[in-house]
PDB file of N, CA, C and O in Angstrom:
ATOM      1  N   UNK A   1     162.200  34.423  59.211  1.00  0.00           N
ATOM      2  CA  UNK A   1     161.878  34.920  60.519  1.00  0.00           C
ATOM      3  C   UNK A   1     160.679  35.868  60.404  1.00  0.00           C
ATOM      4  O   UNK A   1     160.789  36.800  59.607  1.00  0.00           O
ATOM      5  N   UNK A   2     159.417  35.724  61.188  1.00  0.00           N
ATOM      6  CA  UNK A   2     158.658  36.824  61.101  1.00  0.00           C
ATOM      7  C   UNK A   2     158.778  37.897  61.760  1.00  0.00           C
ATOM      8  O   UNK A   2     159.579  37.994  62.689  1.00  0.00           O
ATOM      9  N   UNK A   3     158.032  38.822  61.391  1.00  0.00           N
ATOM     10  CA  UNK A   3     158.533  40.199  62.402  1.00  0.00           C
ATOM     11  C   UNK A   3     157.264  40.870  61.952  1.00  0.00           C
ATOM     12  O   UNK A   3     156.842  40.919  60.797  1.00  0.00           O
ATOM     13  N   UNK A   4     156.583  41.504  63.303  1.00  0.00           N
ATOM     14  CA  UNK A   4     155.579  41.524  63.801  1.00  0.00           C
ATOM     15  C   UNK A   4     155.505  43.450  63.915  1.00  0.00           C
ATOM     16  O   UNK A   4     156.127  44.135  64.727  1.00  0.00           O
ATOM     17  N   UNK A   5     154.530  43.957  62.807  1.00  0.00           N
ATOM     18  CA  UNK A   5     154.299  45.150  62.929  1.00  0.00           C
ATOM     19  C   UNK A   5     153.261  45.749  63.262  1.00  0.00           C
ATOM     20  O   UNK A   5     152.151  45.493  62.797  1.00  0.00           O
ATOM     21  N   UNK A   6     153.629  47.059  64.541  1.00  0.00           N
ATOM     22  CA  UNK A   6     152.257  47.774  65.280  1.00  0.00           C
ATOM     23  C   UNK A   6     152.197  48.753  64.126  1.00  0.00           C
ATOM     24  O   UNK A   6     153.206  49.310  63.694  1.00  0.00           O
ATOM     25  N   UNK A   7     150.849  48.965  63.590  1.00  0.00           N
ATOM     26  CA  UNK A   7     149.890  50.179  63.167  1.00  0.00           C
ATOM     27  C   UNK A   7     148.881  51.152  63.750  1.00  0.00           C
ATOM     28  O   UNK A   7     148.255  50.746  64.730  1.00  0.00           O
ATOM     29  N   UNK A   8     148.688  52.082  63.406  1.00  0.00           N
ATOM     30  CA  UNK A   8     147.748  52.761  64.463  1.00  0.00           C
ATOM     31  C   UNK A   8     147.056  52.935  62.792  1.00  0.00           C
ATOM     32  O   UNK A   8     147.552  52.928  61.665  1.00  0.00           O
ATOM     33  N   UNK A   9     145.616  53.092  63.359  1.00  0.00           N
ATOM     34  CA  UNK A   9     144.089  53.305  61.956  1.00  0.00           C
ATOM     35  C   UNK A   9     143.656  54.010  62.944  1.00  0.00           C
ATOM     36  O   UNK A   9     143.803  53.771  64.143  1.00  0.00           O
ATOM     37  N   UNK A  10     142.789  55.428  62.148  1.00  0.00           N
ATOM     38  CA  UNK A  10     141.897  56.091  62.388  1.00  0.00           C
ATOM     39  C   UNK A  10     140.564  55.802  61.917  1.00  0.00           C
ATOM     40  O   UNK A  10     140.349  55.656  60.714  1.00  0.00           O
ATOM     41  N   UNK A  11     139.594  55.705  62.845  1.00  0.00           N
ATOM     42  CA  UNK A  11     138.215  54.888  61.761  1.00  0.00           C
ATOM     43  C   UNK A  11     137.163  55.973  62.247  1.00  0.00           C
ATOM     44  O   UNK A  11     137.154  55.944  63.477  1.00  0.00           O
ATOM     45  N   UNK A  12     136.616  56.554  61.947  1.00  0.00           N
ATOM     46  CA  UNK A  12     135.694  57.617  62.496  1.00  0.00           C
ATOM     47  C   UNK A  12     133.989  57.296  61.771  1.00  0.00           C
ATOM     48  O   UNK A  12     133.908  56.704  60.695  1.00  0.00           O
ATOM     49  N   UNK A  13     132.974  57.676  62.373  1.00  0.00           N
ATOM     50  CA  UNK A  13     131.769  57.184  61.672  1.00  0.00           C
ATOM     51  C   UNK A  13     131.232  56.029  61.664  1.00  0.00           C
ATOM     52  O   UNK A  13     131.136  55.217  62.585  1.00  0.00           O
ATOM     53  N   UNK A  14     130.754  55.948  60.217  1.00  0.00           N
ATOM     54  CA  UNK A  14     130.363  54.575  59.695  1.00  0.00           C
ATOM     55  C   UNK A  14     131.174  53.880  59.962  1.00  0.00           C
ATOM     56  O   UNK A  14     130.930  53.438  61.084  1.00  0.00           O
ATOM     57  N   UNK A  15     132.392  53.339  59.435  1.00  0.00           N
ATOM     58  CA  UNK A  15     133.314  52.866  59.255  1.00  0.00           C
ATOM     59  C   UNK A  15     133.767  52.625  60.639  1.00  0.00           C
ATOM     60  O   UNK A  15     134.358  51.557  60.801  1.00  0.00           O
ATOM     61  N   UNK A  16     133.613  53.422  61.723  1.00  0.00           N
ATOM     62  CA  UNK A  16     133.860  53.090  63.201  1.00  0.00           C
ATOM     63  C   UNK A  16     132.729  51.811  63.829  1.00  0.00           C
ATOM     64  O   UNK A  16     132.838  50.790  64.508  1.00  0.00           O
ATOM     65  N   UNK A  17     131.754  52.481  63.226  1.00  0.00           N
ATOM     66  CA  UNK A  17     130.414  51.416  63.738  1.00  0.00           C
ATOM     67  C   UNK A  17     130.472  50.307  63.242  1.00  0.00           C
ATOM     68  O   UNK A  17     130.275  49.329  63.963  1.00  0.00           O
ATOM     69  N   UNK A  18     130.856  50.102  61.399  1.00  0.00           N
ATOM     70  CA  UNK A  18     131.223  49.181  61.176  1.00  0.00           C
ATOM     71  C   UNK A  18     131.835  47.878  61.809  1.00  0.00           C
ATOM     72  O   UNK A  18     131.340  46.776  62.043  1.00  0.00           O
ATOM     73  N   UNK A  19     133.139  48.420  62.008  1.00  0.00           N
ATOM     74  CA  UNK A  19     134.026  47.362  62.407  1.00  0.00           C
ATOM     75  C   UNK A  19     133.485  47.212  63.898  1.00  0.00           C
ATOM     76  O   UNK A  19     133.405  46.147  64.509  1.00  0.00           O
ATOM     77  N   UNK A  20     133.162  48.352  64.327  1.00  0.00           N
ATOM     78  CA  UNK A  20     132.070  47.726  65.559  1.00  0.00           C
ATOM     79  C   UNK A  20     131.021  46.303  65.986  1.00  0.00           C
ATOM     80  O   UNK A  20     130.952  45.289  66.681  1.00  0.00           O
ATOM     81  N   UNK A  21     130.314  47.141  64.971  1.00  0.00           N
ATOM     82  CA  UNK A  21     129.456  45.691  65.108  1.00  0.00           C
ATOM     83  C   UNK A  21     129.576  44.237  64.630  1.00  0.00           C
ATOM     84  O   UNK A  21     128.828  43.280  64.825  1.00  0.00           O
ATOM     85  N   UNK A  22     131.161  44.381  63.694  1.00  0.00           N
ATOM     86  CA  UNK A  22     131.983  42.986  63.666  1.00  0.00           C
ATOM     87  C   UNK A  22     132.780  42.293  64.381  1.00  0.00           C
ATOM     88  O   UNK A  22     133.032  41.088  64.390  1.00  0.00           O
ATOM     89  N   UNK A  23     133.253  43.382  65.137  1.00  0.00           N
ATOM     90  CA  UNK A  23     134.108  42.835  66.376  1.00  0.00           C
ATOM     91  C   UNK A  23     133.284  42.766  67.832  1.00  0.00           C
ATOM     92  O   UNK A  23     133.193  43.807  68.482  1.00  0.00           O
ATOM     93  N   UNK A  24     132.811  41.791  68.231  1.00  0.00           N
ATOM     94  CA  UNK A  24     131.758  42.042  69.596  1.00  0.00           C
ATOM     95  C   UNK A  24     131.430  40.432  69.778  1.00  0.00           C
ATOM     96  O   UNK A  24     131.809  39.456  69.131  1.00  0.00           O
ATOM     97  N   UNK A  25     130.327  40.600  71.254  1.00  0.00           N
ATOM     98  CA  UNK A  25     130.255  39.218  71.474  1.00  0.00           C
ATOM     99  C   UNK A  25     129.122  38.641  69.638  1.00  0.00           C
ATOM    100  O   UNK A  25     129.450  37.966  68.662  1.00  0.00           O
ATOM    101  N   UNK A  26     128.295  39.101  69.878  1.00  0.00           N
ATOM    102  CA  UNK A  26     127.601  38.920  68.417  1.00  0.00           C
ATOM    103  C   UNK A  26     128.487  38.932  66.800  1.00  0.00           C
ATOM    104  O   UNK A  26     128.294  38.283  65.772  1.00  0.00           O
ATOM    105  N   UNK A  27     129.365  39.840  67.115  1.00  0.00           N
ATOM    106  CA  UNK A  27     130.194  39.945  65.439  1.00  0.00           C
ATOM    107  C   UNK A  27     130.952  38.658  65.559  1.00  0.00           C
ATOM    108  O   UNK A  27     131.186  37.894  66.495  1.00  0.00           O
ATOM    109  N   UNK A  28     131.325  38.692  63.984  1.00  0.00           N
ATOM    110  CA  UNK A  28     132.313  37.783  63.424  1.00  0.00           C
ATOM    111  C   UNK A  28     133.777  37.280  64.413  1.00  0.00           C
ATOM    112  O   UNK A  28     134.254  36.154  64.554  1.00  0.00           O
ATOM    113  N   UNK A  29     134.288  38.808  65.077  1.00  0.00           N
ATOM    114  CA  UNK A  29     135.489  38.714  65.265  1.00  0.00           C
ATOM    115  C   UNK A  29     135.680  38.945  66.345  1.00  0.00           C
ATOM    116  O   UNK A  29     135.059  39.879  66.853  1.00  0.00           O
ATOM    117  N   UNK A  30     136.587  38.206  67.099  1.00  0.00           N
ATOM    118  CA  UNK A  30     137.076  38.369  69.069  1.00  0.00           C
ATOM    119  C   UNK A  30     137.413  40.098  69.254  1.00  0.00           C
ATOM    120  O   UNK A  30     136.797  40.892  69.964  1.00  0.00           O
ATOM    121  N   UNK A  31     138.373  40.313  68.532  1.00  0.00           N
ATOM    122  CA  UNK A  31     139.311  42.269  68.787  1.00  0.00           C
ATOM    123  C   UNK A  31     139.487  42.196  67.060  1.00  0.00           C
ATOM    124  O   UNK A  31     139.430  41.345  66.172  1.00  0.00           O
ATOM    125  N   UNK A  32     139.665  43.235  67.163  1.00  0.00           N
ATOM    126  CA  UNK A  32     140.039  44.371  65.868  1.00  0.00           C
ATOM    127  C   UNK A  32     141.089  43.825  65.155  1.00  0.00           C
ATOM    128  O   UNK A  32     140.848  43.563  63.977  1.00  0.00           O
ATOM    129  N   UNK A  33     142.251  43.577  65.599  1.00  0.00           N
ATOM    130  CA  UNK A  33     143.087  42.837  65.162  1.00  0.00           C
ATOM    131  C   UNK A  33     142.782  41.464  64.527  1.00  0.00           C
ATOM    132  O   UNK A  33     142.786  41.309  63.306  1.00  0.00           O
ATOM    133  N   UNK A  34     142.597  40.771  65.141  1.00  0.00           N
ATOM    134  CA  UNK A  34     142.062  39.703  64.139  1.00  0.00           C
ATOM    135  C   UNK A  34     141.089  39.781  62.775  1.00  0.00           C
ATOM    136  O   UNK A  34     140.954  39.008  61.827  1.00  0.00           O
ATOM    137  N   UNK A  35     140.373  41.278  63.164  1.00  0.00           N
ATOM    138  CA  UNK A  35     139.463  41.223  62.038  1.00  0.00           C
ATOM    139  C   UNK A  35     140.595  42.012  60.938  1.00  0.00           C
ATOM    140  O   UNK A  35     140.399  41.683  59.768  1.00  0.00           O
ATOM    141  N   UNK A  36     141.371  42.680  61.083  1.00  0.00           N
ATOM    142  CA  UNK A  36     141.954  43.696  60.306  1.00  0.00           C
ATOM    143  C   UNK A  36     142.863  42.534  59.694  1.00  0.00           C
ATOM    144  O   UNK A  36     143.270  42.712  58.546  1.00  0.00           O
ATOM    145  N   UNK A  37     143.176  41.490  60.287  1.00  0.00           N
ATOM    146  CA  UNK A  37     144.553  41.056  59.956  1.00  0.00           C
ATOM    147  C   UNK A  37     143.357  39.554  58.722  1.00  0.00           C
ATOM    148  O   UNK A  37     143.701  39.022  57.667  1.00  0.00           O
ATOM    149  N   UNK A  38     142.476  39.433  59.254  1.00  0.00           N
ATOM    150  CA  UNK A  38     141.228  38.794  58.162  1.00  0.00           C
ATOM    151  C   UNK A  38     141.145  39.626  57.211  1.00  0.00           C
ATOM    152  O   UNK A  38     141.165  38.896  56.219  1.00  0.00           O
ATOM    153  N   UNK A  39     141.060  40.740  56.835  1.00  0.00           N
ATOM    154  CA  UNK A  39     140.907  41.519  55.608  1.00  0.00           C
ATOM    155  C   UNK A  39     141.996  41.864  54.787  1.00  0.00           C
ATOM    156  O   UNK A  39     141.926  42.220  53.611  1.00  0.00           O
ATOM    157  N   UNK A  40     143.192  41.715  55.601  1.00  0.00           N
ATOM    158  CA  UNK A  40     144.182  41.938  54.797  1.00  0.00           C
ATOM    159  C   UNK A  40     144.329  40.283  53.569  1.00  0.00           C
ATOM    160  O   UNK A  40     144.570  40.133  52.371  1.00  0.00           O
ATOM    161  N   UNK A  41     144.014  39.321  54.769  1.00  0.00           N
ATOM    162  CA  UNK A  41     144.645  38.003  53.907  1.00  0.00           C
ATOM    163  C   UNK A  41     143.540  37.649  52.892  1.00  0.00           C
ATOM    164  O   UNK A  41     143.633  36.802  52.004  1.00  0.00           O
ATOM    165  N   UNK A  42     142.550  38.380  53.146  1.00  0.00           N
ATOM    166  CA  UNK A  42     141.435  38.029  52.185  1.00  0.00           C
ATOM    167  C   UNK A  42     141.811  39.138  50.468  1.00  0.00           C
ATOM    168  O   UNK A  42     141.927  38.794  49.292  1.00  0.00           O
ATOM    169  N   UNK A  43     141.879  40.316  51.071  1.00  0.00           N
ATOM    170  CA  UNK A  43     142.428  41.014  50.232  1.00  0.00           C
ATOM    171  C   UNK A  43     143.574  40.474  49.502  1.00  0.00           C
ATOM    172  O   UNK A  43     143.485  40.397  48.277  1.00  0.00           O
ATOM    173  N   UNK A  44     144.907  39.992  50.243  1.00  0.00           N
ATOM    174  CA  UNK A  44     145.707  39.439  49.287  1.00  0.00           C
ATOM    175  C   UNK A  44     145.657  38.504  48.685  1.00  0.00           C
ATOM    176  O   UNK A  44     146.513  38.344  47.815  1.00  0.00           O
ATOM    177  N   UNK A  45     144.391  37.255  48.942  1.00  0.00           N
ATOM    178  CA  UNK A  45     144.287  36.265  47.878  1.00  0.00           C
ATOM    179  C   UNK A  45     143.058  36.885  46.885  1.00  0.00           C
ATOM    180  O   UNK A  45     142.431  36.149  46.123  1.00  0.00           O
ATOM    181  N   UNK A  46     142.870  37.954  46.970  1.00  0.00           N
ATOM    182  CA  UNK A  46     141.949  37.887  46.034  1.00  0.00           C
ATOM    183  C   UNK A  46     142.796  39.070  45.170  1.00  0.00           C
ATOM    184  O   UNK A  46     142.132  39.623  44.293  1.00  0.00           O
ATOM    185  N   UNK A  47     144.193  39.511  45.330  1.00  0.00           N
ATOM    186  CA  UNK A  47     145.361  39.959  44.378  1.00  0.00           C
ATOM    187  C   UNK A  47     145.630  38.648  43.840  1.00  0.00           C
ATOM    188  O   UNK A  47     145.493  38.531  42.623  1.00  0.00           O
ATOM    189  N   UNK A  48     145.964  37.704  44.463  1.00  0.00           N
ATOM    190  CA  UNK A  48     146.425  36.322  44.077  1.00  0.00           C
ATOM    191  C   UNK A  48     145.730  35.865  42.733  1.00  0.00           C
ATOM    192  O   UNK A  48     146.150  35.686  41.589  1.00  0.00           O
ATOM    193  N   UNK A  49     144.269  35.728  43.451  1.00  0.00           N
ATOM    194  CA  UNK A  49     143.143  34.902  42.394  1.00  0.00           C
ATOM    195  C   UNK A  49     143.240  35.750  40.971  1.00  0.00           C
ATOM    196  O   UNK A  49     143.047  35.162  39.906  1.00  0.00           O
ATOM    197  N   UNK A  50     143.606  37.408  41.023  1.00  0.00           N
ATOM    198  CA  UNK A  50     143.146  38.292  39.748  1.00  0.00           C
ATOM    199  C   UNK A  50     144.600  38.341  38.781  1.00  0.00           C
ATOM    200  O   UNK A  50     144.558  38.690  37.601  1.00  0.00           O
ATOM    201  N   UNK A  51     145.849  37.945  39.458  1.00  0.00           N
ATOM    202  CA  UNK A  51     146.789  37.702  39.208  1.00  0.00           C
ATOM    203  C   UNK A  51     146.512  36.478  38.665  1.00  0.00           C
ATOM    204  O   UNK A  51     146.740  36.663  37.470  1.00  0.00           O
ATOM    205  N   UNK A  52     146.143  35.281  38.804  1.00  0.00           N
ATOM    206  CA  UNK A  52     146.046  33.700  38.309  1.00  0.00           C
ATOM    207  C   UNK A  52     145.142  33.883  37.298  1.00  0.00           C
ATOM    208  O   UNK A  52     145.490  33.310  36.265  1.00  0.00           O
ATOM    209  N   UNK A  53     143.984  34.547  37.217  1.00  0.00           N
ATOM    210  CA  UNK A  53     143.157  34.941  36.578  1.00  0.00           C
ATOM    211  C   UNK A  53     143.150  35.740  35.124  1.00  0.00           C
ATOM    212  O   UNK A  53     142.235  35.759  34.301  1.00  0.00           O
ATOM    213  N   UNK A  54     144.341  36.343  35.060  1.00  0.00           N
ATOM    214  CA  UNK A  54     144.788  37.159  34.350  1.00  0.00           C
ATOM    215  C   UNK A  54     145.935  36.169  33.231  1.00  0.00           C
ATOM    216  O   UNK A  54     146.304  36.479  32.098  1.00  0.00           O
ATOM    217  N   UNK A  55     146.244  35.078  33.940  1.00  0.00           N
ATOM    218  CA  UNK A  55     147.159  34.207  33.762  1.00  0.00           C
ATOM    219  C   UNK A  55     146.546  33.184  32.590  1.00  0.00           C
ATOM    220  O   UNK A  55     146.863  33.260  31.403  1.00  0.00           O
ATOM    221  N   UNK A  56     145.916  32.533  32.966  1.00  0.00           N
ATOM    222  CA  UNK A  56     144.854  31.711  32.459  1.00  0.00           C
ATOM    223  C   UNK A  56     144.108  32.096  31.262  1.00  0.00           C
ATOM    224  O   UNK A  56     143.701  31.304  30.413  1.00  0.00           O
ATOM    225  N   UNK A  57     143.889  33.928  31.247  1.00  0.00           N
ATOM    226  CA  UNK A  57     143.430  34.006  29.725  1.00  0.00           C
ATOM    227  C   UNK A  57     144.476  34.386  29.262  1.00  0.00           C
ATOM    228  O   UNK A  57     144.276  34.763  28.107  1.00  0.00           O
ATOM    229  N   UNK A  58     145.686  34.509  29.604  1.00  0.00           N
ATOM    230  CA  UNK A  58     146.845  34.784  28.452  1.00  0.00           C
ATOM    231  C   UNK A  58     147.272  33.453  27.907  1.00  0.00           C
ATOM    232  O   UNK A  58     147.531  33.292  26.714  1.00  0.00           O
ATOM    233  N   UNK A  59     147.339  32.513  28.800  1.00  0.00           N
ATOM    234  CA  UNK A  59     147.562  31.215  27.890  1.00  0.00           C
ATOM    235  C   UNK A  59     146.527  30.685  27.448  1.00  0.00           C
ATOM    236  O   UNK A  59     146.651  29.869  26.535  1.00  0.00           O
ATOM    237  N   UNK A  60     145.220  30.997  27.968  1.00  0.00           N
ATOM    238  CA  UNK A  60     143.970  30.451  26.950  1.00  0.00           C
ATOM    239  C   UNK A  60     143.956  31.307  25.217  1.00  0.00           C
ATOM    240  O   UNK A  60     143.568  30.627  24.267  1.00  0.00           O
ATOM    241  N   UNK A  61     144.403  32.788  24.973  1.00  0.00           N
ATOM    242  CA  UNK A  61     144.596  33.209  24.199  1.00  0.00           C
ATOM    243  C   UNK A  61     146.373  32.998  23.562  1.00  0.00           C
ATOM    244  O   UNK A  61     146.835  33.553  22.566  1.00  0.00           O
ATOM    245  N   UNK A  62     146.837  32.383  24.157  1.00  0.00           N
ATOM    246  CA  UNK A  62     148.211  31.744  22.909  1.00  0.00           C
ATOM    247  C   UNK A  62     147.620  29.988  22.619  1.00  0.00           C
ATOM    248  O   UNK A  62     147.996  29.278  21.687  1.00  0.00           O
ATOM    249  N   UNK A  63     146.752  29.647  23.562  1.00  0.00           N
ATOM    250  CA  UNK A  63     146.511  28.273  23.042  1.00  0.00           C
ATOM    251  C   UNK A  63     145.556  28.287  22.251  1.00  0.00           C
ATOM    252  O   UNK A  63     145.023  27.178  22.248  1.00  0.00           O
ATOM    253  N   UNK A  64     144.996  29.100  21.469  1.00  0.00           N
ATOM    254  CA  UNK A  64     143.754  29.531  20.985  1.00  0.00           C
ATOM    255  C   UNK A  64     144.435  30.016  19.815  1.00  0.00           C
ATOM    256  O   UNK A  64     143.833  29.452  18.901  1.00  0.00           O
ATOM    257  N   UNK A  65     145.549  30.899  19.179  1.00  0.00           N
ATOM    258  CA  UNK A  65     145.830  31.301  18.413  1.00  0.00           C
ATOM    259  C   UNK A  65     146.258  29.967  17.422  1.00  0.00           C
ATOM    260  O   UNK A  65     146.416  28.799  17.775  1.00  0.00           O
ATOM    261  N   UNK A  66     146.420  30.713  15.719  1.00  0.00           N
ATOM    262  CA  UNK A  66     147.140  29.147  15.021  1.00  0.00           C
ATOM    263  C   UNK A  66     148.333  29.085  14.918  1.00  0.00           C
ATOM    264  O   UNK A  66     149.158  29.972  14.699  1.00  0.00           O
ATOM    265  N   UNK A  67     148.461  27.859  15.099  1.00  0.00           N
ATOM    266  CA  UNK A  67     149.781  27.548  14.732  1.00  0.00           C
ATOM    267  C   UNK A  67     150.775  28.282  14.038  1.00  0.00           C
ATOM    268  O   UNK A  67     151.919  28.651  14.303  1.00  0.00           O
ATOM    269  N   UNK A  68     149.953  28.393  13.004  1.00  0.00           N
ATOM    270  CA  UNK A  68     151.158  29.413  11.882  1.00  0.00           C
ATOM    271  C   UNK A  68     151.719  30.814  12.913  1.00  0.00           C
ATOM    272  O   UNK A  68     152.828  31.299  12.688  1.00  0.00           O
ATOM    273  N   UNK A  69     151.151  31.168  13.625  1.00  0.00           N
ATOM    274  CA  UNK A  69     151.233  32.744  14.399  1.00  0.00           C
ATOM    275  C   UNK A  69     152.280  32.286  15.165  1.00  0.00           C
ATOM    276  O   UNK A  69     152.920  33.305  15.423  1.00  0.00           O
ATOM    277  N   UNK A  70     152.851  31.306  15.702  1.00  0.00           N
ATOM    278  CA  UNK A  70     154.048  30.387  16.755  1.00  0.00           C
ATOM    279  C   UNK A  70     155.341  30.802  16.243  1.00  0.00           C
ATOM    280  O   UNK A  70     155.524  30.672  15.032  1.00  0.00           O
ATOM    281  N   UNK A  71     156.435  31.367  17.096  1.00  0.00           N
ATOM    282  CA  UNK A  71     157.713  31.436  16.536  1.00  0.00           C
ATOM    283  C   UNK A  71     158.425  30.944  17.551  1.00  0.00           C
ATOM    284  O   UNK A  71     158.091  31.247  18.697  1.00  0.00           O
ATOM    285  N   UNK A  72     159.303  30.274  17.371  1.00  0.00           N
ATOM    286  CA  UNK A  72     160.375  29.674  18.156  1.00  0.00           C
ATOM    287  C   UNK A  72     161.113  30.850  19.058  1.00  0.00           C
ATOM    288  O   UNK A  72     161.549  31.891  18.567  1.00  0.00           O
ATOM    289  N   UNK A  73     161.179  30.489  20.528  1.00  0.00           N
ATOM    290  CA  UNK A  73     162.216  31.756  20.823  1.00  0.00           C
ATOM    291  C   UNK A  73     162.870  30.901  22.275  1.00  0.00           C
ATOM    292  O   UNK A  73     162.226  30.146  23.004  1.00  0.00           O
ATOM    293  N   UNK A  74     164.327  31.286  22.415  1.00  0.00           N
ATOM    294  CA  UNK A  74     165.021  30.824  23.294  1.00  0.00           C
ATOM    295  C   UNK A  74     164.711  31.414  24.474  1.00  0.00           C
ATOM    296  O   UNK A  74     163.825  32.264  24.571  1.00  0.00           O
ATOM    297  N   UNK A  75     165.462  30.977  25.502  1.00  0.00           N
ATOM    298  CA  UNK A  75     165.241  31.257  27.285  1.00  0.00           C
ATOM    299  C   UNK A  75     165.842  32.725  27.178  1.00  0.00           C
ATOM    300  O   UNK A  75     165.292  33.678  27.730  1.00  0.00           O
ATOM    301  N   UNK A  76     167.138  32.856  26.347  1.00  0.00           N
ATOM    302  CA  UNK A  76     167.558  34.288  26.096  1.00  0.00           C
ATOM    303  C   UNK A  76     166.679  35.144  25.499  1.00  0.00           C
ATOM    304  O   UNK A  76     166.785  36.337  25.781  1.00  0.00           O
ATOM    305  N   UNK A  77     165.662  34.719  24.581  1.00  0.00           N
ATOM    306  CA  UNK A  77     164.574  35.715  23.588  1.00  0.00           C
ATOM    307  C   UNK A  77     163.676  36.444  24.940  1.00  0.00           C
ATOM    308  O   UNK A  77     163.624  37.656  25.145  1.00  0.00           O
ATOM    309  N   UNK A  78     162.988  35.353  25.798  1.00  0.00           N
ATOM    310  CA  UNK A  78     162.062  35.247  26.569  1.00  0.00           C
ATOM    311  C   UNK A  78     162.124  36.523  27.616  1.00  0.00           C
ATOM    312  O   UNK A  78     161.353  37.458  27.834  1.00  0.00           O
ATOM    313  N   UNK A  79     163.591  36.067  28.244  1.00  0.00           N
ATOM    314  CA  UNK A  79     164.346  36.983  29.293  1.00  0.00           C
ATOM    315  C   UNK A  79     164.431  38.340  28.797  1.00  0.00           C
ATOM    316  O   UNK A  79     164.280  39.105  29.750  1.00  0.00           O
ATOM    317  N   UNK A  80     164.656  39.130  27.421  1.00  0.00           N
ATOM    318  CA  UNK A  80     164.933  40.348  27.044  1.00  0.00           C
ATOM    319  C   UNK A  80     163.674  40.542  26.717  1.00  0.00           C
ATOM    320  O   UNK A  80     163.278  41.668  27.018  1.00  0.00           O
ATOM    321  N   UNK A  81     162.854  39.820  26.182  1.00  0.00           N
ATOM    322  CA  UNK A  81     161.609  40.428  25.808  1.00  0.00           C
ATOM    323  C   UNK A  81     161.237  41.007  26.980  1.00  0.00           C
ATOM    324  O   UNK A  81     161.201  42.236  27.042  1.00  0.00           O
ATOM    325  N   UNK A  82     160.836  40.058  28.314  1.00  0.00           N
ATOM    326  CA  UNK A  82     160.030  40.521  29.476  1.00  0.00           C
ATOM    327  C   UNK A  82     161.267  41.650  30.638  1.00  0.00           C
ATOM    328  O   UNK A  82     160.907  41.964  31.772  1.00  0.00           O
ATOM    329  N   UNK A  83     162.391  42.011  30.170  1.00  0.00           N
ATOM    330  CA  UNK A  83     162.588  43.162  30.409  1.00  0.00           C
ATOM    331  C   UNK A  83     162.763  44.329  29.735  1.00  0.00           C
ATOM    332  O   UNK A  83     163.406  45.271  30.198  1.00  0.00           O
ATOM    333  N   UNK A  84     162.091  44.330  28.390  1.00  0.00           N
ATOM    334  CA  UNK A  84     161.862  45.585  27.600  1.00  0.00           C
ATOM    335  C   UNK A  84     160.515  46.239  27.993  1.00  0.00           C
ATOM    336  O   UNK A  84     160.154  47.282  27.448  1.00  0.00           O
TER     337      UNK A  84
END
């Protein structure tokens, strides 16, 4: 179920003019809201991308290591390791 939350932002200055001149008949964006709620989802895929990113050289660096460095470890090893 979604559920739909009001915020109040203080933007004073630059940062007022800013989002000003993005939200207008000329800017990017119809109202404020749409632009705020654009920065959030942009912001969270680009947590996403640095998260995947981060991902990719940890298994590029175990697929990279030799063989000999490999130890066998169970679903139980795995599970206690990553909560120590």
């Amino acid at each position: 179920m979604s559920r739909t939350t009001t915020m109040t932002v203080r933007l004073s200055g630059a940062l007022s003019e800013f989002v000003a001149a993005n939200v207008s008949e000329t800017g990017s964006y119809e109202n404020v809201s749409e632009y705020v709620r654009d920065l959030i989802r942009r912001d969270k895929e680009r947590v996403e991308q640095e998260a995947f990113e981060r991902l990719k050289a940890e298994l590029a660096r175990a697929f990279a290591a030799p063989e000999a460095s490999y130890q066998a470890l169970t679903a139980a090893d795995v599970i206690a390791r990553n909560k120590a």
